[in-house]
Backbone bond lengths (Angstrom), bond angles and torsions (degrees), N, CA, C in turn:
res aa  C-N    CA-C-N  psi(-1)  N-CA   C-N-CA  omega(-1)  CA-C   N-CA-C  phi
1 X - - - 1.447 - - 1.528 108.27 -
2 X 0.916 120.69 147.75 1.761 129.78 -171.76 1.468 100.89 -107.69
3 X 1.584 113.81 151.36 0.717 158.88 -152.29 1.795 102.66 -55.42
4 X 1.802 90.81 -47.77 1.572 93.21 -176.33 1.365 107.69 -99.14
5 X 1.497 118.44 4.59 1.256 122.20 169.39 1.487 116.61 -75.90
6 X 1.157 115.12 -38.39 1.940 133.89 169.43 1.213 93.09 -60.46
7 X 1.364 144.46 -57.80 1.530 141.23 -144.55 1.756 90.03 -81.89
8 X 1.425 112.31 -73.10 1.184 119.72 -175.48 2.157 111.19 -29.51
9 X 1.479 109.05 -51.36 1.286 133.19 177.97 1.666 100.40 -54.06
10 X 0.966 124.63 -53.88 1.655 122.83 -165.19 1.148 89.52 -84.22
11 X 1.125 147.19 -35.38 1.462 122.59 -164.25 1.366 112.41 -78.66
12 X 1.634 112.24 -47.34 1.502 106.96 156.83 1.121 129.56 -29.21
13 X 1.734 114.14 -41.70 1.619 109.39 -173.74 1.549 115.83 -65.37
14 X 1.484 93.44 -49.29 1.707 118.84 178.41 1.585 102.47 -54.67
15 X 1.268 125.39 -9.70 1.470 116.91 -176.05 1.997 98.76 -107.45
16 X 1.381 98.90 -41.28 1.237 86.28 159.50 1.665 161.79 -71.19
17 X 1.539 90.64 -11.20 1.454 118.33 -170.82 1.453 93.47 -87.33
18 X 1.644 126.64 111.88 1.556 121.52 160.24 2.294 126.19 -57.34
19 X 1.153 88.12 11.86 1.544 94.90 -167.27 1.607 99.63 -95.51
20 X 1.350 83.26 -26.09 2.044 85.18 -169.50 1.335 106.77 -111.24
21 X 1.544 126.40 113.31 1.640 102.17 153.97 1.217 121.06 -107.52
22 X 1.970 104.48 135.61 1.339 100.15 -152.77 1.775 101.29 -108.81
23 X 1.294 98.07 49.76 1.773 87.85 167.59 1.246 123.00 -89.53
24 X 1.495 109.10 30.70 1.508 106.56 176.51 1.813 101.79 -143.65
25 X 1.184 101.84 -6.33 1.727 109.68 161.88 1.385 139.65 -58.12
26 X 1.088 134.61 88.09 1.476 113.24 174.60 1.660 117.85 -95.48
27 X 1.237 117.10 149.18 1.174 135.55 -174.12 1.573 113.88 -103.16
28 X 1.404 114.43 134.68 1.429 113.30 -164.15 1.927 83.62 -150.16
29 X 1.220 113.48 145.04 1.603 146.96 -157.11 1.677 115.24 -137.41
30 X 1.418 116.47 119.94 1.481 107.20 179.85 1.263 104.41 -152.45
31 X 1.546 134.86 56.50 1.239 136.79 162.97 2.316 95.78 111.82
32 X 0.649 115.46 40.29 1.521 119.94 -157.86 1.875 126.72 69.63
33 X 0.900 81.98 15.30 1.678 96.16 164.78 1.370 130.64 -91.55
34 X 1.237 123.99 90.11 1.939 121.71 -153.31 1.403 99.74 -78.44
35 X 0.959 147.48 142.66 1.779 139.31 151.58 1.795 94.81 -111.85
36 X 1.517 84.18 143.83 1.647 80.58 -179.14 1.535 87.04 -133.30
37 X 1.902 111.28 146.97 1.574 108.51 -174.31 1.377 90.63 -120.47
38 X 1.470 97.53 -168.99 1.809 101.91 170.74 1.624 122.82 121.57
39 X 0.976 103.04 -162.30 1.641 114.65 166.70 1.268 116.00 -166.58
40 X 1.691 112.57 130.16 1.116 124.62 -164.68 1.926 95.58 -113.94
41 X 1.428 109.97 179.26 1.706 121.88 -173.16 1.540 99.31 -92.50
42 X 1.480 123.83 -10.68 1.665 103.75 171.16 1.793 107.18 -174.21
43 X 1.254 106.86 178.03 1.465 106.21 -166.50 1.702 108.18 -71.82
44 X 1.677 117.38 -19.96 1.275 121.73 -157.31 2.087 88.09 -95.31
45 X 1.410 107.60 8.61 1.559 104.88 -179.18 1.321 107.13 -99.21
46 X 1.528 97.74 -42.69 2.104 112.67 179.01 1.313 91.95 -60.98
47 X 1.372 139.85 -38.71 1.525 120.17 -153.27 1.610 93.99 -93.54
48 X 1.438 131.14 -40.60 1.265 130.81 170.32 1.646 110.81 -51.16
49 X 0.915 127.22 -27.57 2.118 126.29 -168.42 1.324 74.49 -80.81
50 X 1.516 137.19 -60.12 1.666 132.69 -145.55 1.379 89.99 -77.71
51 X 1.101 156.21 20.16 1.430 142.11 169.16 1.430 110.81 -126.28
52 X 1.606 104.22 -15.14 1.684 105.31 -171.13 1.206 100.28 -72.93
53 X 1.674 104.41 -39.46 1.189 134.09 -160.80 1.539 133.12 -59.34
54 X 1.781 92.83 -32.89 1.528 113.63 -178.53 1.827 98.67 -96.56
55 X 1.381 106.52 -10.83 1.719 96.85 178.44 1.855 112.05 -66.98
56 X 1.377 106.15 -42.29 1.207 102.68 169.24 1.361 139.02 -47.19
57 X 1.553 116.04 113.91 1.739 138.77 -164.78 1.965 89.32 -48.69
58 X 1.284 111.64 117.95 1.085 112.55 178.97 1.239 140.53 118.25
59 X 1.393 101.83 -19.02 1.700 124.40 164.00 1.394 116.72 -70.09
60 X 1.176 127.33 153.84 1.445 135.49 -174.76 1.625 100.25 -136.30
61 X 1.174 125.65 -44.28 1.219 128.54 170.96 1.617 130.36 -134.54
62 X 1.071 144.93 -166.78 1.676 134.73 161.38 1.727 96.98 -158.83
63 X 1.095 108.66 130.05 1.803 125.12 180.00 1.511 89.85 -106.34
64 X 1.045 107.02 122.17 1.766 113.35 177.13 1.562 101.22 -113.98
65 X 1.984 107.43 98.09 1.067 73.38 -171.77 1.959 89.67 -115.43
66 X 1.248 109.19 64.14 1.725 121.42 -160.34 2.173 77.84 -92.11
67 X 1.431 74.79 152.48 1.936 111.69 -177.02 1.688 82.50 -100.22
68 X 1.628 95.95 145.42 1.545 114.17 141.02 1.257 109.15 -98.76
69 X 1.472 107.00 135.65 1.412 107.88 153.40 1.726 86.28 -154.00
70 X 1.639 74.58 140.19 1.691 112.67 177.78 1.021 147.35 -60.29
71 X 1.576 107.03 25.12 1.420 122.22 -171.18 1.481 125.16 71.26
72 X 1.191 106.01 22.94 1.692 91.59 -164.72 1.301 123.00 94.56
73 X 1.267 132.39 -19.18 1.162 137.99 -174.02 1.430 116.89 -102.18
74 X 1.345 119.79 167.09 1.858 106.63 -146.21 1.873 68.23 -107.39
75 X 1.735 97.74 152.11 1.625 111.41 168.67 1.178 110.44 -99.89
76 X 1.451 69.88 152.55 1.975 89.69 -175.34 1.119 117.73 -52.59
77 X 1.259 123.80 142.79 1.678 120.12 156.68 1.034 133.75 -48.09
78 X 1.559 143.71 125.53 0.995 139.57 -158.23 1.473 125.98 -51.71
79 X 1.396 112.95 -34.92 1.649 126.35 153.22 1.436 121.19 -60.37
80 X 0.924 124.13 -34.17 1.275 128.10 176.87 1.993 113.40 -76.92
81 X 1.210 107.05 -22.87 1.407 117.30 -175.29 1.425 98.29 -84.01
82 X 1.375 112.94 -63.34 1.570 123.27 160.41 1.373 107.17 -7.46
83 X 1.283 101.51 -81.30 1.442 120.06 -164.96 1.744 121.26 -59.29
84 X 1.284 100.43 -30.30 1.705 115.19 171.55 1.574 90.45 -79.31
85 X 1.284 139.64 -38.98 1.653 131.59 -159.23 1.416 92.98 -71.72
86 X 1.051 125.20 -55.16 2.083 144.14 -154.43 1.663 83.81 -64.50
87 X 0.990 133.94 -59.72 1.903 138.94 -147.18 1.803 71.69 -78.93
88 X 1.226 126.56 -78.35 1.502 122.99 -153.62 1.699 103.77 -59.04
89 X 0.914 125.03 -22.23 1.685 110.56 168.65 1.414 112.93 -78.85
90 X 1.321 107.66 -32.73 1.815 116.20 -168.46 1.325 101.09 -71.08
91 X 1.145 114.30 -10.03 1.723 117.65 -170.01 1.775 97.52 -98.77
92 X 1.242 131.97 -7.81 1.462 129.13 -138.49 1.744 76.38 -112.25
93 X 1.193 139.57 113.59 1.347 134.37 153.58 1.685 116.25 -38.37
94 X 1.128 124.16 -50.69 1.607 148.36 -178.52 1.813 98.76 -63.30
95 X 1.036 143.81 17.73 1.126 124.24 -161.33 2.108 86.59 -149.68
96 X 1.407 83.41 123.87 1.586 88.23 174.84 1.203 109.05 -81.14
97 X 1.607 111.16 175.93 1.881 128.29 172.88 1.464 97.20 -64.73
98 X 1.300 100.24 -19.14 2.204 95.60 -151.39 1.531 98.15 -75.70
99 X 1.322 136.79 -20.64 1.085 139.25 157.95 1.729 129.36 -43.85
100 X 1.734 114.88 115.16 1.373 131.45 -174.89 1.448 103.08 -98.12
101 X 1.060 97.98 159.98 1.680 115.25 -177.12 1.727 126.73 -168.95
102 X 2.026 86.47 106.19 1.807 72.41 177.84 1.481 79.65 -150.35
103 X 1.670 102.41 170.09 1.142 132.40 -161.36 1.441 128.45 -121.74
104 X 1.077 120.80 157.99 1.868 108.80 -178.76 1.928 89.03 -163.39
105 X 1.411 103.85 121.60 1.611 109.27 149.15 1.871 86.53 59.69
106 X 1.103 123.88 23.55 1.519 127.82 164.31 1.792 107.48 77.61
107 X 1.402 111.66 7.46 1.187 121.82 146.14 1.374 134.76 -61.14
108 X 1.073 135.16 119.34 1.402 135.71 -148.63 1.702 90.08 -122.70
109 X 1.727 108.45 150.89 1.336 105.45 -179.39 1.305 91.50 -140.56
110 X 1.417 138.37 135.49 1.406 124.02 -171.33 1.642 97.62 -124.98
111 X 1.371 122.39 146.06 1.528 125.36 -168.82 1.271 99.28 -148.23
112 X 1.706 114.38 171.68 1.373 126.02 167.03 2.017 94.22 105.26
113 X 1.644 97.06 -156.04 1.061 85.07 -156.65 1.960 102.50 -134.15
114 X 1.273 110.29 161.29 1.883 109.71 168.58 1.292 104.06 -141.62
115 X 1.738 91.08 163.30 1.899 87.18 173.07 1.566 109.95 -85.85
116 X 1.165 146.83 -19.00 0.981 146.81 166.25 1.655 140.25 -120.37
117 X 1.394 117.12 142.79 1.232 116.02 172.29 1.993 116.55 -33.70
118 X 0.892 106.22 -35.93 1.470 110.71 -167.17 1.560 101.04 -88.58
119 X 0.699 127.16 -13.80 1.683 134.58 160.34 1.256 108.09 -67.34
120 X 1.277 120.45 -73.44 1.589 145.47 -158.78 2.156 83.54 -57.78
121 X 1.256 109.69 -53.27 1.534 102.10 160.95 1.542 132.01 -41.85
122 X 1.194 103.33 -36.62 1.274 112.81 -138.26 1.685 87.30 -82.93
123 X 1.318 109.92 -40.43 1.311 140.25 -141.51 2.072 80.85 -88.40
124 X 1.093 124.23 -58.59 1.411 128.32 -173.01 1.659 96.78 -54.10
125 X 1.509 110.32 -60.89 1.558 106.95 -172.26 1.606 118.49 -55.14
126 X 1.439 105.54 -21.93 1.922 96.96 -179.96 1.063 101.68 -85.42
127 X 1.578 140.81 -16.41 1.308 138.69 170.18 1.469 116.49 -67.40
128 X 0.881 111.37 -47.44 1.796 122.95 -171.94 1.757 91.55 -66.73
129 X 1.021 123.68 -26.80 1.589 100.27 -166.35 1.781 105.12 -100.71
130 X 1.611 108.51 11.05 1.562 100.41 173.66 1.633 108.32 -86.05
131 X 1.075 99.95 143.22 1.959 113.91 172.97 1.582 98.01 -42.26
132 X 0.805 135.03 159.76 1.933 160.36 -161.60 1.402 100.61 29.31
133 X 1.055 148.77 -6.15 1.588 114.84 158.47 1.667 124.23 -58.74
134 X 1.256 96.36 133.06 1.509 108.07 174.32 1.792 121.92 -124.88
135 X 1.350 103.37 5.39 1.418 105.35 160.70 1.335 106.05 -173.51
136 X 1.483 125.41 167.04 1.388 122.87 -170.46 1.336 99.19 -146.81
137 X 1.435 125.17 131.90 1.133 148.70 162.61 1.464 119.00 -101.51
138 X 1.142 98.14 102.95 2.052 103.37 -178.74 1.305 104.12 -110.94
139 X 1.626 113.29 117.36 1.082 139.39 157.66 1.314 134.00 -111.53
140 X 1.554 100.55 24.80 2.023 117.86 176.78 1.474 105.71 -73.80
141 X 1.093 90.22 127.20 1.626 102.47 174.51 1.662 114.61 -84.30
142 X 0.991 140.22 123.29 1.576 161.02 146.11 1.637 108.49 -35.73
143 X 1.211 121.88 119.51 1.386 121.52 -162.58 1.468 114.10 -134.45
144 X 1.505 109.80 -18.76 1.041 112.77 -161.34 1.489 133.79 -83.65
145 X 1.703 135.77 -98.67 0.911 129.13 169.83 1.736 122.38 -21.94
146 X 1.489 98.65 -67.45 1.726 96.68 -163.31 1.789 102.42 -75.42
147 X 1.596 122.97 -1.07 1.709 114.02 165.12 1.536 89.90 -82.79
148 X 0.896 142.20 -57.75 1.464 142.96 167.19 1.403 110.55 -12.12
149 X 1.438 116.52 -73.82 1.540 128.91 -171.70 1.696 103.69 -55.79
150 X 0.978 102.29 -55.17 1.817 116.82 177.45 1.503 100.70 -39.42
151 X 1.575 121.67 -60.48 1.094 113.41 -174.48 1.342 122.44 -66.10
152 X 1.519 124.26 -42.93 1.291 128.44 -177.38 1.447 114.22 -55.85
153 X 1.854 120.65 -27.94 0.774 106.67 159.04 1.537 153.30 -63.74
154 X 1.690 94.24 -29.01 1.172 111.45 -179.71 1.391 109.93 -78.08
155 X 0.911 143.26 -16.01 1.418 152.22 165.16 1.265 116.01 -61.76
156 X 1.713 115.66 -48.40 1.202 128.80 171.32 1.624 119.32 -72.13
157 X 1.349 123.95 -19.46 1.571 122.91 152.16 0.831 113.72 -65.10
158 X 1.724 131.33 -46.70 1.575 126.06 -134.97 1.884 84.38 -96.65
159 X 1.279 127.68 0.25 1.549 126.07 147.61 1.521 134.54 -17.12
């Protein structure tokens, strides 16, 4: 597939997907390598273009390198985002205590720990959908099953 065949392909998707509007997207192609530029209205839009993006037959990768900006509207203070992030996880049944959370310039950095991959998800997706985040840094560590296995084993030597 060529170059302007991938570009041509993602944009269709991006035109089809109601989550994203991409009149401020451009699409750029370099052997299956998508770069997508721009600025979208929120972080849960950048992460939606990067998924429309990788559905397309022909992609190998997608560089998202799209801006939030907030519509026009002034962002929250970093305490105040905090504080809307902490209430929206505490509300999430799926989301442990072991979970940290702080913020800078509407950058979010998430730490601590879960037993599973699908947590450590779970935990990124309730973040992305609060008002002023504009990027997310996940640094939760995964603890579960295979610290589990480790232990059962060691239990089962020390027999």
């Amino acid at each position: 597939m060529s170059n302007e065949e991938l570009v041509t392909g993602v944009i269709e998707e991006l035109d089809w997907d109601p989550q994203v509007g991409n009149d401020s997207i451009t699409v750029e192609a370099d052997d299956g390598v998508v770069v997508l530029r721009g600025r979208v209205g929120s972080f849960r839009e950048k992460r939606e273009a990067q998924k429309t993006a990788q559905r397309v037959l022909g992609v190998k990768k997608v560089e998202n390198d799209l801006h939030v900006h907030l519509m026009g509207l002034d962002a929250l203070e970093d305490d105040e985002l905090r504080a809307d992030l902490l209430h929206a996880l505490s509300l999430d049944a799926l989301v442990p205590k072991t979970v940290s959370v702080s913020v800078d310039e509407g950058v979010v950095t998430l730490t601590g720990t879960v037993e599973s991959q699908h947590q450590r998800a779970e935990v990124e997706t309730v973040t992305a959908d609060v008002f002023g985040v504009v990027d997310i840094v996940n640094k939760i560590e995964v603890t579960g099953p295979n610290q589990r296995a480790r232990d059962v084993v060691r239990s089962i030597s020390s027999c």
